[in-house]
N, C-alpha and C positions, 0 to 999 in steps of 0.2 A: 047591112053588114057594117060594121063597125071596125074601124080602124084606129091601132094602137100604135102611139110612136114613141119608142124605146130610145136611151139614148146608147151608140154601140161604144165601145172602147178607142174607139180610132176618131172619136166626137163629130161622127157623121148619125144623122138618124138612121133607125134602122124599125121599119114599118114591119107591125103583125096582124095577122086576119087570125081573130080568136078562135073562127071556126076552123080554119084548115092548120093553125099552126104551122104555117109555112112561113121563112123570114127572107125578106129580101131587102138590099142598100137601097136608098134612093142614089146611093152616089157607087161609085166602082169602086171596091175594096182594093186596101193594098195586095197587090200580089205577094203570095207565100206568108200572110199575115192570118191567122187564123184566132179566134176570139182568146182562147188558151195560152195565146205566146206573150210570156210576161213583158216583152220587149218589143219595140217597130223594127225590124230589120234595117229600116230607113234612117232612121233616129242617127243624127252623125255625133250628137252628144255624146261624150265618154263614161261609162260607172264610174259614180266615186270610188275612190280609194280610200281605205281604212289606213289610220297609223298604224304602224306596226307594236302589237303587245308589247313583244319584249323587247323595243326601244323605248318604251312608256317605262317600263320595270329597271332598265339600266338607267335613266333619268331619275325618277323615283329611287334607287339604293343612291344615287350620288348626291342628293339633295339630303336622304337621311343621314348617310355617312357622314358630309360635310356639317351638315348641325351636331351630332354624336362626339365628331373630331373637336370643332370649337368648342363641347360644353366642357369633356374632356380635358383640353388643354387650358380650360379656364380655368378650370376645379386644381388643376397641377398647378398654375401659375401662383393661385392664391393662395394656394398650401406652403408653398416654398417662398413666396416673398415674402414673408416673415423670418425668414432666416441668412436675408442679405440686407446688410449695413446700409442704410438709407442716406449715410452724407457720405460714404466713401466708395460705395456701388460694388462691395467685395463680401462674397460669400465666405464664412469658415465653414472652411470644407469637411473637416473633422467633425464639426456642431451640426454642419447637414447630415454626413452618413449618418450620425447618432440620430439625431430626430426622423431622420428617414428610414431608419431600422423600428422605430416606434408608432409609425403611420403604416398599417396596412392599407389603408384604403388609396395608398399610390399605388401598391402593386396592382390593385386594379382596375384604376385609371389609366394602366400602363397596358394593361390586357385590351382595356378598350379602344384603345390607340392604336393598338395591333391589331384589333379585330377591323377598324372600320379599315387598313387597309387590305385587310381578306375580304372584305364585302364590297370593296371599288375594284378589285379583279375579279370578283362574279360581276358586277357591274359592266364590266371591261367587255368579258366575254361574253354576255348578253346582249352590249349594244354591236359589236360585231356581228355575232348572230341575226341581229336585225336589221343588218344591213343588207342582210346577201339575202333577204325574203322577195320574192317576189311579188307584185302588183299590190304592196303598201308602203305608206308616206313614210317616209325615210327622217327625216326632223327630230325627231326625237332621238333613234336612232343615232343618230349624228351625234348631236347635244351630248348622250350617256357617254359614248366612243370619245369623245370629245374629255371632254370635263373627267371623268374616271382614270385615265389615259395620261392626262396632266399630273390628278393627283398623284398616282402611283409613280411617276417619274418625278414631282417634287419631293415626296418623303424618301426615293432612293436616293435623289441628289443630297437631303436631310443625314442621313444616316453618311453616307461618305463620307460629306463634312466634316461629323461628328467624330467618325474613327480618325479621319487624320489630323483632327485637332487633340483628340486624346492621344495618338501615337507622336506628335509632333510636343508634348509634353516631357 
């Protein structure tokens, strides 16, 4: 009779007689562990945990938005410095509205500017969303909530500014 030794899941051998097909340990199996169960009931290691998606995705829009924002406000800055005095630091304001009446492509550098703060509050509320997930890594998460969160309170404190410097005129 010939004897076969298997190696079992629990990395104890586990001996077979080809003829009876019958299996038995050499060693005492864990109790309540059966070859089937993905897991050692013993095992005091934890599952990893996965990030959470949609804090990868609120991270991910704030990193686009923020590149979108700078190319944006670059492409404005370049357009319009041209139209302020270089040794006296003063825009004519009259020679801006005109040339700026004659550049479309600010209005939609200005669209764009609006848009990426519409995509930092789905940002916003995506990395919120992925806070309150249960049994994943939160880090990212954070980061979008984080960083999204800021921007959209820096462009409102942007725009306040801006009214009461144009009302304080």
């Amino acid at each position: 009779m010939e004897v076969i030794e298997l190696e079992h899941p629990t990395n104890s051998p586990v001996q077979q007689d080809p003829a009876s097909d019958h299996r038995s340990t050499t060693d005492t199996a864990t109790p309540g562990y059966n070859g089937f169960s993905p897991v050692d009931p013993y095992d005091a290691t934890p599952p990893r945990r996965k990030q959470s998606g949609l804090g990868i995705a609120s991270f991910t829009i704030f990193a686009s938005m923020a590149l979108i924002f700078v190319i944006m406000l670059g492409s404005v800055a370049v357009k319009i410095t041209g139209l302020i005095d270089a040794e006296t630091g003063v825009a004519d304001y009259e020679e801006l509205e005109r040339r700026m009446a004659e550049m479309p492509e600010l209005a939609f550098m200005s669209i764009a500017l609006l848009g990426t703060l519409f995509g930092n509050l789905i940002g916003l509320i995506l990395g919120i969303i992925g806070l309150v997930q249960k049994e994943r890594k939160k880090v990212f998460a954070v980061l979008g909530t984080v960083l999204n969160g800021i921007v959209i309170i820096g462009l409102a404190l942007m725009v306040l500014v801006t009214v009461a410097a144009i009302s304080a005129l």
